[in-house]
C-alpha positions as CSV (number, residue, x, y, z in Angstrom):
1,X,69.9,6.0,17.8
2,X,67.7,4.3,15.0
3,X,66.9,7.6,13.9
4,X,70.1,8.7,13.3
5,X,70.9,5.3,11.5
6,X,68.0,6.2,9.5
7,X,68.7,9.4,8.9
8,X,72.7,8.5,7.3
9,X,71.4,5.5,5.2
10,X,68.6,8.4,3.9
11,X,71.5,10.6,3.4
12,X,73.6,8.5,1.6
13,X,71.0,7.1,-0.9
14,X,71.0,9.1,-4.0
15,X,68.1,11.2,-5.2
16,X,67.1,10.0,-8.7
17,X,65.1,13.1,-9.1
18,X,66.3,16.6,-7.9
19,X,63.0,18.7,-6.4
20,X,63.3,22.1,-5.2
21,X,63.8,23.1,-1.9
22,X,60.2,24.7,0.3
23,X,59.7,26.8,2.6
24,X,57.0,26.5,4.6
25,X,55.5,29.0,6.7
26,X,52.1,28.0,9.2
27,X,49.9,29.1,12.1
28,X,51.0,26.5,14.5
29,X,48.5,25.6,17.3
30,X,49.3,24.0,20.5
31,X,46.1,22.7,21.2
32,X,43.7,24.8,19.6
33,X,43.8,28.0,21.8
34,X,47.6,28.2,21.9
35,X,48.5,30.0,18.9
36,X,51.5,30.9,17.2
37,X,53.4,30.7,14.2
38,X,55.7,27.7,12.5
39,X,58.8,28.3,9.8
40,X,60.6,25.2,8.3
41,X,62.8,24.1,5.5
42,X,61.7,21.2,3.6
43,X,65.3,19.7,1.6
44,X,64.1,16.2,-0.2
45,X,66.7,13.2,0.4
46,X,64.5,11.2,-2.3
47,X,62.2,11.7,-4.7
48,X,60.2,9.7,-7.6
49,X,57.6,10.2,-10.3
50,X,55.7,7.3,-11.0
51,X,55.3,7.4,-14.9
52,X,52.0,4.8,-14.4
53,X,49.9,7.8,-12.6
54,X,51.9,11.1,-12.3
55,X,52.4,10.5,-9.0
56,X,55.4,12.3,-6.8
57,X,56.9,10.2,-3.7
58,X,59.2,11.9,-1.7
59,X,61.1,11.7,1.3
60,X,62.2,15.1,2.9
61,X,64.5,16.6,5.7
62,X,62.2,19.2,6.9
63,X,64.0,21.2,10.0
64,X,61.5,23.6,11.8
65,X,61.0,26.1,14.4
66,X,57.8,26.9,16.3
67,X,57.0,29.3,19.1
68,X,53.4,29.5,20.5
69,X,51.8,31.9,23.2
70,X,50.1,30.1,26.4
71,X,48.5,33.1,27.6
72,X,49.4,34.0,31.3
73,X,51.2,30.5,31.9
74,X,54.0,30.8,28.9
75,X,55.8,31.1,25.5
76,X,56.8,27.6,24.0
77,X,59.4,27.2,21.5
78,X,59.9,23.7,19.6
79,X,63.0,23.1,17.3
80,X,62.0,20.0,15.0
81,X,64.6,17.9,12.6
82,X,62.0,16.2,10.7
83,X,61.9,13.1,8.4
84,X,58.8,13.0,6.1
85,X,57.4,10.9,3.5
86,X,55.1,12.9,1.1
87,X,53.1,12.0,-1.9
88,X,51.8,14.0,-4.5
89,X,49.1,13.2,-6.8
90,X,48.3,13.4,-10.8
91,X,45.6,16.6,-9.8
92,X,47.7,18.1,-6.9
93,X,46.6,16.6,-3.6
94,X,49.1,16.4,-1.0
95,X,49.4,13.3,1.8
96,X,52.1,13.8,4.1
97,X,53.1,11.3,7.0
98,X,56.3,12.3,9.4
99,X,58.1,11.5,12.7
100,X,60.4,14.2,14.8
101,X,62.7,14.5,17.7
102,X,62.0,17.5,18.9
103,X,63.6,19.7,21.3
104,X,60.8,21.8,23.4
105,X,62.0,24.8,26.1
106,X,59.1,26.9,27.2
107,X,59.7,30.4,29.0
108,X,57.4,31.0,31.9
109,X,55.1,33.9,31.9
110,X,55.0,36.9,34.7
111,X,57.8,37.1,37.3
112,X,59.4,34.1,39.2
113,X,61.8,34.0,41.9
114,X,63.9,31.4,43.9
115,X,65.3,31.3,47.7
116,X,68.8,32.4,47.7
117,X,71.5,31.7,50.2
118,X,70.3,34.0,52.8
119,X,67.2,33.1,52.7
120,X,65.7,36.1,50.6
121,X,64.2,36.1,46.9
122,X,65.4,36.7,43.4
123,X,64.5,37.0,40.4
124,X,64.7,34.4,38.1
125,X,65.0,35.8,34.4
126,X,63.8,33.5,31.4
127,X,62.2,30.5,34.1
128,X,61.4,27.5,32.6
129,X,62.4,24.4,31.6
130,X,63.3,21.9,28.3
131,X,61.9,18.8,27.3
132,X,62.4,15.8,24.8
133,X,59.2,16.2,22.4
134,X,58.9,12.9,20.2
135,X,55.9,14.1,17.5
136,X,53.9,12.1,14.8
137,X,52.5,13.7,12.1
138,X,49.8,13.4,9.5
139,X,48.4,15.8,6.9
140,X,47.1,16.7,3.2
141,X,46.9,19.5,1.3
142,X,47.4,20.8,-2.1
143,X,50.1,22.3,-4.6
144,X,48.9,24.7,-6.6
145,X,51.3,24.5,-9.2
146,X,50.2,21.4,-11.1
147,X,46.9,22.3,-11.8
148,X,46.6,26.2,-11.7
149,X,50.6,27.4,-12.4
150,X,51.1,28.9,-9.5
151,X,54.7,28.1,-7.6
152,X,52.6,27.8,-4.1
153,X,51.0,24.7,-2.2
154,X,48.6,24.9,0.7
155,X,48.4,22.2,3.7
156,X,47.3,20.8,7.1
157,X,48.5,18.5,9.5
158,X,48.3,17.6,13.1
159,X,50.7,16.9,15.2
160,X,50.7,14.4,18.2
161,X,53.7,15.1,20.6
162,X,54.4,13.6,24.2
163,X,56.7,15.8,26.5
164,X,59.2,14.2,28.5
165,X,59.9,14.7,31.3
166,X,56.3,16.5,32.4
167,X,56.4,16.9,36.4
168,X,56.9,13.4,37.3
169,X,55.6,11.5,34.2
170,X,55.0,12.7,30.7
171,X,52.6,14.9,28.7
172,X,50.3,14.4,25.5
173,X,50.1,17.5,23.3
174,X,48.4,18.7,20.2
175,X,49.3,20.8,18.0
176,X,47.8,22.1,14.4
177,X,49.5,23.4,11.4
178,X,47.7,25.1,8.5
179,X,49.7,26.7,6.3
180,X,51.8,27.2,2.5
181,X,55.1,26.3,0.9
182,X,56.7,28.1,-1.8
183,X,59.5,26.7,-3.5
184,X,62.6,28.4,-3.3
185,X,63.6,27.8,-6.7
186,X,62.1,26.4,-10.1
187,X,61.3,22.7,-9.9
């Protein structure tokens, strides 16, 4: 419930500064050996230029999408509404900090079946099950387009999630990001 409170009072403020809108496209990592791929939209709520050091505060709505492969146990897929605070320096350098609700279903892998009424088995299509996913987190990087012209920015972050529910008690995951955002428009 705070978040969402948090969320309409962000909302409702009014951006002094209008920043274009990123995309941002990642190899996303569940843990290290669980790879897969991450696409989000990053729409700033707020942003700021302090004049003192050419520095670029933002806050951003950054809604996302990753799926990773578990090989021979299963395919996760995380949706992420994300609230981030990001700061950008005189030279380029990128320090991001953010916090998510996620949503996170994963599809088992192989065949599974389940007891029907007489006793027999079927087949269970698309097994698996959804989770909460609360995630925190913390990366750097660099855009390219204050220093060298180019319209692209590189980054990194890791991600700390803990699934709920995880059998009878929760799970902590982690998960790596290292990828680019391109604006999709001029700034």
């Amino acid at each position: 419930m705070s978040g969402l409170l948090a969320l309409a009072v962000l909302l409702i403020l009014p951006a002094p500064e209008a920043t274009a809108q990123q995309l941002r496209v990642a190899y996303f990592g569940e843990t290290v050996t669980h790879y897969g791929l991450k696409v989000a939209y990053e729409h700033p709520l707020i942003s700021r230029t302090i004049t003192r050091n050419s520095a670029r505060k933002e806050f951003l709505f950054t809604p996302g999408l990753a799926v990773y492969n578990h090989p021979d146990n299963h395919v996760g897929v995380i949706v992420s509404p994300e609230l981030a605070y990001q700061r950008s320096g005189r030279r380029g350098g990128v320090f991001e900090v953010s916090l998510s609700n996620s949503y996170f279903r994963y599809f088992l892998a192989g065949q599974t079946f389940e007891v029907d009424e007489t006793g027999g088995f079927r087949r269970v299509r698309m097994a698996g099950r959804g989770a909460y996913l609360p995630t925190v987190s913390v990366g750097f990087g660099q855009d390219l387009s204050i220093r060298k012209n180019r319209s692209l920015a590189w980054y990194a972050r890791l991600n700390l999630m803990q699934q709920r529910p995880y059998n009878a008690s929760t799970l902590m995951r982690f998960g790596i990001e290292c990828g680019i955002r391109k604006p999709l428009k001029n700034k």
